[in-house]
C-alpha positions as CSV (number, residue, x, y, z in Angstrom):
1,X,25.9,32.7,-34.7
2,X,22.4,32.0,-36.0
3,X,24.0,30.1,-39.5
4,X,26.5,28.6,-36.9
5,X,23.3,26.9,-35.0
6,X,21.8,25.7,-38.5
7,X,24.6,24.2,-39.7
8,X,25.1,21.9,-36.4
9,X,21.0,21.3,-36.7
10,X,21.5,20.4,-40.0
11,X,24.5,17.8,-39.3
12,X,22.8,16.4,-36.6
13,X,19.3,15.7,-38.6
14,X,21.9,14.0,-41.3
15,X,23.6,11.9,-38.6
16,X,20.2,10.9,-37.4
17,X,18.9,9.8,-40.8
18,X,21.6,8.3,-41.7
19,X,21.1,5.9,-38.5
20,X,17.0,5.8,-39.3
21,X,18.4,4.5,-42.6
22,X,20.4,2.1,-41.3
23,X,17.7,0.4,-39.0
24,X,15.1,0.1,-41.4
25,X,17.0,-2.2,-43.8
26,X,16.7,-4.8,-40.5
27,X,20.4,-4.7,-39.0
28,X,20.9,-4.6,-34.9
29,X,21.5,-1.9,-33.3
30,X,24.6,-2.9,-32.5
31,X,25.8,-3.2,-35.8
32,X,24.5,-0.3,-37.3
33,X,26.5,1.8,-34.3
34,X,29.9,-0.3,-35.0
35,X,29.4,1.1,-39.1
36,X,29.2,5.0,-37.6
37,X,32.1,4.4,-34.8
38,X,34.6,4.7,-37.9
39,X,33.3,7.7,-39.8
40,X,33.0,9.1,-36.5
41,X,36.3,8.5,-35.9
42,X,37.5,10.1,-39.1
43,X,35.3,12.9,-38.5
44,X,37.1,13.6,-35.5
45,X,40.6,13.8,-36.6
46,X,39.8,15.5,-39.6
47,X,38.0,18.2,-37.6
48,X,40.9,18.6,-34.5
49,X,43.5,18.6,-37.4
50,X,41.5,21.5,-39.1
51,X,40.7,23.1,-35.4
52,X,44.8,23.2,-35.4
53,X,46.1,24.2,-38.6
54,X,43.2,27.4,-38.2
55,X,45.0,28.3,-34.7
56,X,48.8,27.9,-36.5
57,X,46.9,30.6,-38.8
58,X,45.3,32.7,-36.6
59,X,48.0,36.0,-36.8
60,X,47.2,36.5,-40.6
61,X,43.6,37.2,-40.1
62,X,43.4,37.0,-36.2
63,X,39.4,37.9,-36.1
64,X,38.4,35.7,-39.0
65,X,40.5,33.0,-37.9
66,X,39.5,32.6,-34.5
67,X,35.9,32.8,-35.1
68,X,36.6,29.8,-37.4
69,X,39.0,28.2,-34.8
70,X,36.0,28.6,-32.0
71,X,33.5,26.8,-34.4
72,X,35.1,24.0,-35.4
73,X,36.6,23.0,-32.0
74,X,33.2,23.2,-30.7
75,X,31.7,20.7,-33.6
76,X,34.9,18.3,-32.8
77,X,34.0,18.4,-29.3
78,X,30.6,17.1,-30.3
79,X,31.5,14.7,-32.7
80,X,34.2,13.4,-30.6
81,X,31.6,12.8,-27.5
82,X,29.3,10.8,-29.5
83,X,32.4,8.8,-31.0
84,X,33.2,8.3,-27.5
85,X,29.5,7.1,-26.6
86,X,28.9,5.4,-29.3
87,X,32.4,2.9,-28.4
88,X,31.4,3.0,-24.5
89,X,28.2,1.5,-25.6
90,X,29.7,-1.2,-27.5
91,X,32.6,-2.5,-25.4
92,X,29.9,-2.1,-22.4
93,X,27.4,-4.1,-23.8
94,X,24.9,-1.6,-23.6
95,X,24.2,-1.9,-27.3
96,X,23.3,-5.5,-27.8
């Protein structure tokens, strides 16, 4: 669980410097969010698709597989929400 934890602190410092990145080369905010919404978006899929070809696997190694199955719906659930924020935010006009 402990490598579990470091790996989701470690994609979460990467997102965040990714978006320091962006804002110090002088775009708005706004734009900077509407470049992540897409990779987020991809992210996403990618992850649930993964989340469900692990579960049509889970009877050939049924411990392995759903320990694998549990993390990566859990980071899909995470990236999903801030997909989800991120677009709120925009269509809102939160994010100006």
């Amino acid at each position: 669980m402990k490598k579990f934890r470091s790996v989701l602190i470690a994609m979460a410092i990467v997102a965040m410097s990714s978006v320091c990145a962006l804002a110090s080369t002088g775009p708005s905010l706004a734009e900077m969010v509407d470049k992540i919404i897409i990779p987020f978006g991809i992210c996403t899929y990618l992850l649930v698709a993964a989340t469900a070809i692990i579960g049509f696997r889970i009877r050939k190694k049924p411990k392995v597989m759903m320990k694998w199955h549990k993390r990566i719906a859990i980071v899909a659930i995470c990236v999903a929400t801030c997909h989800g924020l991120f677009v709120a935010l925009l269509e809102y006009h939160v994010i100006k």
